[in-house]
Structures are given as structure tokens and as C-alpha cells.
C-alpha positions as CSV (number, residue, x, y, z in Angstrom):
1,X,-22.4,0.3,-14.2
2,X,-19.4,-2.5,-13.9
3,X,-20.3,-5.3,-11.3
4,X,-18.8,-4.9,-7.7
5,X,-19.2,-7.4,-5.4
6,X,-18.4,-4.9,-2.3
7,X,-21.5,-2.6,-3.3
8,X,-23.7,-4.7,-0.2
9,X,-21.4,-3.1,2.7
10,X,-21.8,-6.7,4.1
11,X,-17.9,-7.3,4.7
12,X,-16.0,-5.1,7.1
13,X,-13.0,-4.0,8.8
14,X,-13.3,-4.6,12.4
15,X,-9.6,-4.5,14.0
16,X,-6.2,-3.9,12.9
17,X,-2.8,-3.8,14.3
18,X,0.8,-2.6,12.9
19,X,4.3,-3.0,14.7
20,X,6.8,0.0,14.3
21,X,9.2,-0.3,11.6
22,X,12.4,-1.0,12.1
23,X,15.8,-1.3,9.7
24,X,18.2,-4.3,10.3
25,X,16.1,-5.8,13.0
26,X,17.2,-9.2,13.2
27,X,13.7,-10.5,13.6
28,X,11.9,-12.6,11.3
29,X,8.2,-12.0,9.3
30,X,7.4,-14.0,12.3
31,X,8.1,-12.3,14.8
32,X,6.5,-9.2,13.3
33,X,3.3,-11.2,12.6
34,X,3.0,-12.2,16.2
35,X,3.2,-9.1,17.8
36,X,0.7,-7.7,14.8
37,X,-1.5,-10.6,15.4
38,X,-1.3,-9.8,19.6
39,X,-2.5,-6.8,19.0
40,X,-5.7,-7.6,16.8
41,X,-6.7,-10.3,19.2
42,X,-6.3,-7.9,22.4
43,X,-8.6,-4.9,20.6
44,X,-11.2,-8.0,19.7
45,X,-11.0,-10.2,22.8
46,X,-10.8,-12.7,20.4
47,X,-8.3,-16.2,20.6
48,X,-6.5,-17.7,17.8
49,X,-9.1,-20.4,17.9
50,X,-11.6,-18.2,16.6
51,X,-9.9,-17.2,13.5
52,X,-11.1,-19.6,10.7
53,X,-9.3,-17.5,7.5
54,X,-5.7,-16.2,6.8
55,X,-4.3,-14.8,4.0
56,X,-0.8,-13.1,3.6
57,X,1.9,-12.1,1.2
58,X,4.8,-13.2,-0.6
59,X,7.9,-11.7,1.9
60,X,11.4,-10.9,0.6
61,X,12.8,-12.6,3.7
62,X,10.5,-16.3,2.8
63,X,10.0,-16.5,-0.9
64,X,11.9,-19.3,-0.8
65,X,10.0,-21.0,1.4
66,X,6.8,-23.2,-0.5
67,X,5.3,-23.3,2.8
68,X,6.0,-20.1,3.8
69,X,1.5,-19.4,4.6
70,X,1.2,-22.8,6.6
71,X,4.4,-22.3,8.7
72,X,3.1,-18.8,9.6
73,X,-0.6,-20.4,10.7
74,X,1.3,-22.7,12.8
75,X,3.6,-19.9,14.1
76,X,0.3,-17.8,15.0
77,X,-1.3,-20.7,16.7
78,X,-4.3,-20.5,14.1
79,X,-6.4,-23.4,12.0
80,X,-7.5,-21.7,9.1
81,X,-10.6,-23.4,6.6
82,X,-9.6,-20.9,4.2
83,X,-6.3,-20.0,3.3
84,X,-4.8,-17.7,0.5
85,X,-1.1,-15.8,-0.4
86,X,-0.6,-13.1,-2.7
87,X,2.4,-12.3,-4.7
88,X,1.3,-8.5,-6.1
89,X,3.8,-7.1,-4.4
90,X,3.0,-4.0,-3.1
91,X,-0.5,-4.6,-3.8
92,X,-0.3,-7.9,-2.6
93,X,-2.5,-6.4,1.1
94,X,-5.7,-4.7,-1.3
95,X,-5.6,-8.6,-3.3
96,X,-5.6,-10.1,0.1
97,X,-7.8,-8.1,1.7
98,X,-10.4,-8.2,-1.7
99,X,-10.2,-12.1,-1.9
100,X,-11.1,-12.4,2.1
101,X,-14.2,-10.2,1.2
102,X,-14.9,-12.9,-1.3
103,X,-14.3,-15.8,1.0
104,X,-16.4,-14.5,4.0
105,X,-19.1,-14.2,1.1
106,X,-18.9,-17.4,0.1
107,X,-19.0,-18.8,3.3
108,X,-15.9,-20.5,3.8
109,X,-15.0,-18.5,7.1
110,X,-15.9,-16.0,9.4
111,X,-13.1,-14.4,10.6
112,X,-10.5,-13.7,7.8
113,X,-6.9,-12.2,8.9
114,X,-5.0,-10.7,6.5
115,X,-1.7,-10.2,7.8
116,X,1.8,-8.8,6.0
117,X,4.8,-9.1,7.4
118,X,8.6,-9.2,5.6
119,X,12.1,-8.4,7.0
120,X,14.0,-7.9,4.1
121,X,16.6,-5.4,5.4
122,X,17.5,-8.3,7.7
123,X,17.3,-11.6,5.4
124,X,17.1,-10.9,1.9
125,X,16.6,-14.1,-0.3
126,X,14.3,-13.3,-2.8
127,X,14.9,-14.0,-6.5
128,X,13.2,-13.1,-9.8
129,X,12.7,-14.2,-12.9
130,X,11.7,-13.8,-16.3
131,X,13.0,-11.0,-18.4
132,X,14.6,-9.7,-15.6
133,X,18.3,-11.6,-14.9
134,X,18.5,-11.6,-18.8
135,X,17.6,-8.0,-19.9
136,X,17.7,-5.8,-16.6
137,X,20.5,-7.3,-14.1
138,X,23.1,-7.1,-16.4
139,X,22.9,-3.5,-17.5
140,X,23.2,-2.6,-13.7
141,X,20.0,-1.1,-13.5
142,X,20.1,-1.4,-9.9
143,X,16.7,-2.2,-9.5
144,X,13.8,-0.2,-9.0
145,X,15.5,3.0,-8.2
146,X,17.2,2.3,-11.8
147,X,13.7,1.8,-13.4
148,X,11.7,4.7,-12.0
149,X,14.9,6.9,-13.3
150,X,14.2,5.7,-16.9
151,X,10.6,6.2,-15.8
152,X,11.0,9.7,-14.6
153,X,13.3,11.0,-17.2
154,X,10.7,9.5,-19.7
155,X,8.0,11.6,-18.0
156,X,9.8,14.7,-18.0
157,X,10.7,14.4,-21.6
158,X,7.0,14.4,-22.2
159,X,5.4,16.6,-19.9
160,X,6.0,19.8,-17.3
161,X,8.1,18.1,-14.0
162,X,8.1,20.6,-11.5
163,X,10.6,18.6,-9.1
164,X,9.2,21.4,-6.6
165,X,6.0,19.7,-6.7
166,X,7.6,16.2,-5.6
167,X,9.3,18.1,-2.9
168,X,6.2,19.9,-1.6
169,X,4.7,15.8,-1.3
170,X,7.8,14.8,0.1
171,X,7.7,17.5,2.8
172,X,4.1,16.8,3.5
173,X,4.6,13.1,4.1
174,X,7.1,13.6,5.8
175,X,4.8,15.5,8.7
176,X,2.8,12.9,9.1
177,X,5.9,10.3,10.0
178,X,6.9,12.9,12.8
179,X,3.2,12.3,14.5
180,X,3.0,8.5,13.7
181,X,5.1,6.4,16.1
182,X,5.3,3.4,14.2
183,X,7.4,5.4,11.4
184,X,10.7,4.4,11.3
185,X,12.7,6.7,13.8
186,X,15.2,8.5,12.2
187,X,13.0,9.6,9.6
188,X,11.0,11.3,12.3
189,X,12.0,14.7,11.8
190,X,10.9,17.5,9.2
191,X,12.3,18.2,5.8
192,X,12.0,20.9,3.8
193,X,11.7,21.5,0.2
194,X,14.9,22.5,-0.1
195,X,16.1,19.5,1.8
196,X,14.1,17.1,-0.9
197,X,16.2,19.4,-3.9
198,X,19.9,18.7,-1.8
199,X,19.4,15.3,-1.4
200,X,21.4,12.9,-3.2
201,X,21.2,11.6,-6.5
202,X,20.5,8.1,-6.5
203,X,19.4,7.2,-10.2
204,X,19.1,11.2,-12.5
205,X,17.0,11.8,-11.9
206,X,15.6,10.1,-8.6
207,X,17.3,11.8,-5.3
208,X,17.2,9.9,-1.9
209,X,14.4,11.6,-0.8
210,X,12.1,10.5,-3.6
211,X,12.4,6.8,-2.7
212,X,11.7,4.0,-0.5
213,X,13.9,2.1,2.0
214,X,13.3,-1.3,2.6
215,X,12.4,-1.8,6.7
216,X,10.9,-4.7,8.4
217,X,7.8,-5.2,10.1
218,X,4.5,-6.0,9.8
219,X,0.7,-4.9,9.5
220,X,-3.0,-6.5,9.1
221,X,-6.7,-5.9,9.4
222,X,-9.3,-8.4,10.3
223,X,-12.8,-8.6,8.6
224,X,-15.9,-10.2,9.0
225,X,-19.8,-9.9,7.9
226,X,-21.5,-7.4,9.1
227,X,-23.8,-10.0,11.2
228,X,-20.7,-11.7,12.7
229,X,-19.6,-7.9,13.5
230,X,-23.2,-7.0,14.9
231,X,-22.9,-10.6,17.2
232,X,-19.1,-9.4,18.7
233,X,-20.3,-5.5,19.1
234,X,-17.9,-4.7,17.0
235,X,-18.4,-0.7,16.5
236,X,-16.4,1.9,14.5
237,X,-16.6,-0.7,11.3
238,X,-15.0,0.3,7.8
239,X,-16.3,-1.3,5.0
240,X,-14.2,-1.9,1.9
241,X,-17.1,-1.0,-0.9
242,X,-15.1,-1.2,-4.1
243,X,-11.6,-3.1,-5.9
244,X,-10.3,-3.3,-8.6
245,X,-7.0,-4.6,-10.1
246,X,-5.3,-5.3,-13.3
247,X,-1.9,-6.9,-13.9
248,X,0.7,-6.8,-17.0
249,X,-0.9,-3.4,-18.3
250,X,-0.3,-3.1,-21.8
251,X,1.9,-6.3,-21.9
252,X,1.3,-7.2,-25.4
253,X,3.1,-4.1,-26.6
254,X,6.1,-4.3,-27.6
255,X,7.1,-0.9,-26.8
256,X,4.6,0.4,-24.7
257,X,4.7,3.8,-22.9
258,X,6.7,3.3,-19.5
259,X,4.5,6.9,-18.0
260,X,1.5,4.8,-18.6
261,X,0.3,2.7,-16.0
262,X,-2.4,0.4,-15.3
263,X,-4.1,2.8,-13.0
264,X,-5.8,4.7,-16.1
265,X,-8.0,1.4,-16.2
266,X,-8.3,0.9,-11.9
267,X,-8.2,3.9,-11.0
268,X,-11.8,5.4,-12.8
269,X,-12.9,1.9,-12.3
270,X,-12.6,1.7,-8.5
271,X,-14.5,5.0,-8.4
272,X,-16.8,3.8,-10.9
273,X,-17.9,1.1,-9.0
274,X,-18.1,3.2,-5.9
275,X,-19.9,5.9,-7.4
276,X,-17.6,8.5,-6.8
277,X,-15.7,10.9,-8.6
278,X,-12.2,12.1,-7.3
279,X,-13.8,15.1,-5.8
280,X,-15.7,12.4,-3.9
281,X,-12.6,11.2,-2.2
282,X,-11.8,12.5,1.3
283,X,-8.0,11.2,2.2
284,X,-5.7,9.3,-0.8
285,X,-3.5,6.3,0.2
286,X,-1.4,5.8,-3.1
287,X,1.6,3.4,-2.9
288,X,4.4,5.3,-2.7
289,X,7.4,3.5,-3.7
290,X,8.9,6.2,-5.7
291,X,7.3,10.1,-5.4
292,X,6.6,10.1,-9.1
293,X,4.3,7.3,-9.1
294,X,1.9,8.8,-6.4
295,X,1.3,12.0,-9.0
296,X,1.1,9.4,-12.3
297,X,-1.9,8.0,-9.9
298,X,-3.4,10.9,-9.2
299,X,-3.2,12.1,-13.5
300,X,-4.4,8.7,-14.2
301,X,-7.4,8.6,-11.7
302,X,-8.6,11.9,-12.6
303,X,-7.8,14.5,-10.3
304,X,-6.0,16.3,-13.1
305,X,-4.9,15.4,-16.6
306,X,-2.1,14.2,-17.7
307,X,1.3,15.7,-17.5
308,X,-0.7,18.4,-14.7
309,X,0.2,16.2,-12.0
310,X,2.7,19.0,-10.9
311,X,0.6,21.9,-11.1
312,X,-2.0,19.8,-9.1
313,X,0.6,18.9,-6.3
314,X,1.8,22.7,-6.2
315,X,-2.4,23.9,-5.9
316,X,-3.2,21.3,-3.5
317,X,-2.5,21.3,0.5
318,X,-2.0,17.4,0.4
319,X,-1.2,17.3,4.1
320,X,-3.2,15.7,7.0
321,X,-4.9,19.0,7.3
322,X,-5.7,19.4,3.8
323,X,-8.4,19.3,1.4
324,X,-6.6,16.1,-0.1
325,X,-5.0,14.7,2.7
326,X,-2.3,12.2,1.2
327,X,-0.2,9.2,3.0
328,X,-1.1,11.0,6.3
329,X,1.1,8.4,8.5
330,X,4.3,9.3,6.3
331,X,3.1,6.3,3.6
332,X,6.3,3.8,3.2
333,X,8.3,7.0,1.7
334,X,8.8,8.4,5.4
335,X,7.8,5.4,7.5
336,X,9.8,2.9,6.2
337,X,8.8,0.1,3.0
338,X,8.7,-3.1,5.1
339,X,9.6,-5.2,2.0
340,X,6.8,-6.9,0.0
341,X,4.0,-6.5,3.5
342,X,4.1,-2.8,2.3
343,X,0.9,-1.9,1.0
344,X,-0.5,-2.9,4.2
345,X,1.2,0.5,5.6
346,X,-1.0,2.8,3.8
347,X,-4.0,0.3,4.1
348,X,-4.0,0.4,8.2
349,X,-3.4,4.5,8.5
350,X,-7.0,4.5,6.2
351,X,-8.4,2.6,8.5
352,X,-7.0,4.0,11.5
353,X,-8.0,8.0,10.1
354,X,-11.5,6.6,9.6
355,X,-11.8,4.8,12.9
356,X,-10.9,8.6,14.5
357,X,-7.7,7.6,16.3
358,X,-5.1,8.8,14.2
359,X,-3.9,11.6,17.0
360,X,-2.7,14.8,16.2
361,X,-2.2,14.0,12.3
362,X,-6.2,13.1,12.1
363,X,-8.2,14.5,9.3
364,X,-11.2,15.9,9.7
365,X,-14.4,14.1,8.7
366,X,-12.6,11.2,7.4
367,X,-15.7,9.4,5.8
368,X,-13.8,7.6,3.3
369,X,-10.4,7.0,1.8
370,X,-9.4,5.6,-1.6
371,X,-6.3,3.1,-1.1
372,X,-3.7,1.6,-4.0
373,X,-1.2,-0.9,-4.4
374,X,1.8,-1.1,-6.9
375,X,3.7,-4.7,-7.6
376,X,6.6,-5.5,-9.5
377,X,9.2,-3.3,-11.7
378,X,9.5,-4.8,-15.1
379,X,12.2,-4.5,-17.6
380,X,11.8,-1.3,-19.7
381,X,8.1,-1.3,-18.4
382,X,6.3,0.3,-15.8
383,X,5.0,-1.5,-12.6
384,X,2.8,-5.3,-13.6
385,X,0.2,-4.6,-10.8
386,X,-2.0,-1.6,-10.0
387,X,-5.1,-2.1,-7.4
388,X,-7.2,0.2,-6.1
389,X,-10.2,0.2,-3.1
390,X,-12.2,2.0,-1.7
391,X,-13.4,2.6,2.0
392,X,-16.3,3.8,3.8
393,X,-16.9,4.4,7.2
């Protein structure tokens, strides 16, 4: 059995809040971590005085910014003895979130806030390096739309795409964004299969409605033990019980297989360590950048083999009333991707299924939910970072 130092159930979820997403806003990561922040201390009765831990990610809108954490602290009014920022990306909440776990068990605070907020389709100054302005930006890749076509037509050269099953996913998402308020609003309406087939190419063979749009806005949870939680009364408690996380998969290959992602490693892991099988698993949370990398997670974790992902996804009802509930708020596909704070999106509708108070999109007997985060789009690669966790209620 690999080690996991969540098996003890003695670090929790207690409260968590999520602003709606917006597109072109105007407002900062600020802003959006205020009002996030205002609503976690009104569920808690808590003050800013009382939180002693913060940790956060690495936003579009401030990656310029070397003090981007501290300035946030003193924007939120709080005085922090522990401290961290993640720059995973899109898994950048599940790495927060993991190393607050570790913190409160150490000892170095009580209650840890992990909060993401970004604005990027308001202030977009983020720049990146390495391989990148060399080898990708000049090709006119476009991006990540431009690297999950290479991706997808890769994946289709070697297995049985069923773009059918994408739209069936898309469609099923997409009910969950009509019942979830905080989705951004025009994509609060239905879709059909046939709507998913119509919609525009973007990158051959990505279409509009397989992707992302970047949003702003802002999301966090609050943990503590599970003494501090027993001294608040905090009730309706989900406990993260397993992580695990791997970065640069496959990076010393110098032509590696761009379908082959480091969630063949996390993804059996994080069940591992929760003893689980996929079977196990009650509702799936997978970042969902891009609709093919939500069925490469599900081949890779084991719910089918690989290159079966579309059969699976054609089998399965994967809606919120499903056996395999997936992304039941809409996930960032049809809620909106508020920039680099995404991952926190699908972490909080987890939490908020398991807590019961998901409204007319809840699942039924939501006992636990397997969540996953993706970071960074490499050059003729596929993503660096893929995390996993697990809840339990």
C-alpha cells in the first residue's frame, strides 16, 4: 500500500464559497477573492482574525506580480503564520488544498484558506517561458486549443473517436450549468448533440463546444482538524482522504506519446491510496479544459481501457442523475474557466454535492467524489501537471 498522509480523516472541509463567473468583468482577482472570502466567513461566523493559513494560485491577471500572495492577505484583511502559492495551473486548487492538509498537520495553523481567484478575460499579463516562445509561438499554434488539436488528431489516429461520445458529455455538462447559477450566463441554456457536431471549428479537430473560455472569478474552501471542526460545530464536514500528483510526465523522452498523460500514474494511485476502485467512485470532477482530456482521464484511471473512452462515454449516463455523475455544475466547459483559479470550480461543486445542497442538479447519495486537476500545455507534449484527490463525506 503507498503511504497517504490523508488516510487519518483528521483534516476537513468545513466551508466554501464561489462568486458567479463572469467574462470581461473589469474586476480584479481581488475583488473576486473578497466576495469569495465574505462568503466563507458568513457560513462560519468566523473574522479574518481567526484565519491563521492562506494559500492561493498563480492568476493570469498577477503573475507579474512577486508579491502577488501578500498583497491578497493584506487585501483580505488576514495575518497568515503559514503561507503558500501554487503555480499547477489548473491543478494549482488540489496542490493547495493538499499542502494546507499538510500544514494544519504539522501544526503551523488552524484555519487554512485556500482561495483562487484570476480575471484573465479582463487583464491578461501572463508570460511563459521555456520551450514555448521558441518552439510553439512561432508556428501559430495558438495556444492550447492548437495543442489539444495535435493531441486529439494524435488520439484518433490511434484509437476509435466517436466525436458522438464528446458530444453526449458536452450535452450532459452542459445540464448541469442551466441549474447552477454561478455558471456563466449565456451558457445557461441546453445544447444538443447535434449542436456540439455544428459548432465551429476552432483547431481540426477541436469545435467551440469542446473547449474552455477563459472567465473571471473566484472560488475556495476552508479546512481545519477535525478537533478545531468539533470546537466550532462545524457539521456536514468532507474530508479530503487521498492526493496524488506528478509533474513533467514522461519528460525525459524525447518523443513521448502526446495521448499519454500523467494520470496513468495519479490516477490508480489516488485510488490506491483510498482503497477504491473506479467502481468505488460515486460522482467524477475531471478538469475539463478540453472534452478530450476528461475521457483520456477516465481510460487512464481505469474505468475503461484505453482507446474505449468513447464506447464508455456512449454506455454511461454521466449526468447529475447518473450512475457516473460527471462535472455536475457544468465543470469550466459550460461554466466558464476563470483563468488559472480554475480547478477550484470543479473542487467546490464536490463539495457542495456532498454537503447535499446542490439543488435540483444533486446526485443522489453523494458519499464521495474523485476530483482532478490539469496544468500547463507543453510544446509537442501533453499537459506537465496531473493531480488527483479524493473526498469523503
Amino acid at each position: 500500500m503507498v503511504s497517504n498522509f490523508l488516510s487519518g480523516h483528521d483534516v476537513g472541509i468545513v466551508a466554501y464559497g464561489e462568486t458567479r463567473v463572469e467574462r470581461r468583468s473589469g474586476r480584479t482577482p481581488y475583488e473576486f477573492a473578497a466576495e469569495t472570502f465574505e462568503e466563507i466567513l458568513t457560513k462560519t461566523g468566523l473574522t479574518p482574525a481567526d484565519i491563521d493559513g492562506f494559500a492561493t494560485n498563480v492568476p493570469h491577471s498577477e503573475s507579474v506580480n512577486q508579491y502577488y500572495t501578500p498583497y491578497v492577505c493584506d487585501y483580505l484583511g488576514v495575518t497568515p503564520r503559514w503561507m503558500d502559492i501554487s503555480d499547477h495551473g489548473g491543478g494549482s486548487a488540489l496542490a493547495a488544498v493538499s499542502r494546507a492538509a499538510l500544514a494544519i498537520q504539522a501544526g503551523m495553523c488552524e484555519l487554512a484558506l485556500v482561495l483562487c481567484a484570476d480575471a484573465p478575460s479582463s487583464s491578461w499579463r501572463a508570460g511563459n517561458g521555456g520551450y514555448r516562445p521558441e518552439f510553439w509561438d512561432p508556428t501559430g499554434i495558438q495556444g492550447p486549443p492548437g495543442a489539444f488539436g495535435l493531441l486529439m488528431n494524435r488520439y484518433a489516429a490511434q484509437y476509435d473517436l466517436k466525436l458522438e461520445a464528446l458530444g453526449k458529455l458536452a450535452v450532459a455538462q452542459r445540464e448541469g450549468a442551466v441549474l447552477n447559477d454561478n455558471a456563466y450566463e449565456k451558457f445557461r441554456s441546453p445544447i444538443t448533440v447535434q449542436d456540439y457536431l455544428d459548432s465551429r471549428m476552432i483547431s481540426s479537430p477541436v469545435r467551440l463546444l469542446d473547449c474552455v473560455m477563459f472567465a473571471d472569478g473566484a472560488a475556495g474552501v476552508l479546512l481545519t482538524s477535525r478537533e478545531k471542526a468539533q470546537k466550532m460545530d462545524a457539521m456536514n464536514i468532507v474530508y479530503p482522504t487521498a492526493y496524488s500528483e506528478i509533474v513533467n510526465f514522461n519528460g525525459a523522452e524525447a518523443q513521448p506519446d502526446i495521448t499519454e498523460t500523467g494520470f496513468s500514474v495519479v490516477g490508480p494511485e489516488v485510488l490506491e491510496k483510498a482503497e477504491m476502485t473506479p467502481e468505488d467512485v460515486r460522482m467524477f470532477h475531471p478538469y475539463d479544459d478540453f472534452l478530450i482530456a476528461e475521457m483520456i482521464q477516465l481510460e487512464e484511471t481505469g474505468w475503461c481501457g484505453r482507446g474505449e473512452g468513447s464506447d464508455f462515454l456512449i454506455e454511461t449516463d454521466v449526468s447529475y442523475r447518473g450512475s457516473l455523475p460527471i462535472n455536475t455544475g457544468g465543470g469550466q466547459i459550460s461554466a466558464g474557466q476563470i483563468g488559472l483559479a480554475s480547478g477550484m470550480t470543479n473542487l467546490v461543486e464536490a463539495v457542495r454535492q456532498m454537503r447535499g445542497e446542490a439543488g435540483d442538479r444533486q446526485v443522489s447519495d453523494p458519499a464521495n467524489a474523485m476530483v482532478t486537476g490539469i496544468g500547463v500545455i507543453a510544446y509537442g507534449r501533453s499537459w506537465k501537471v496531473s493531480n488527483a484527490m479524493i473526498l469523503e463525506h
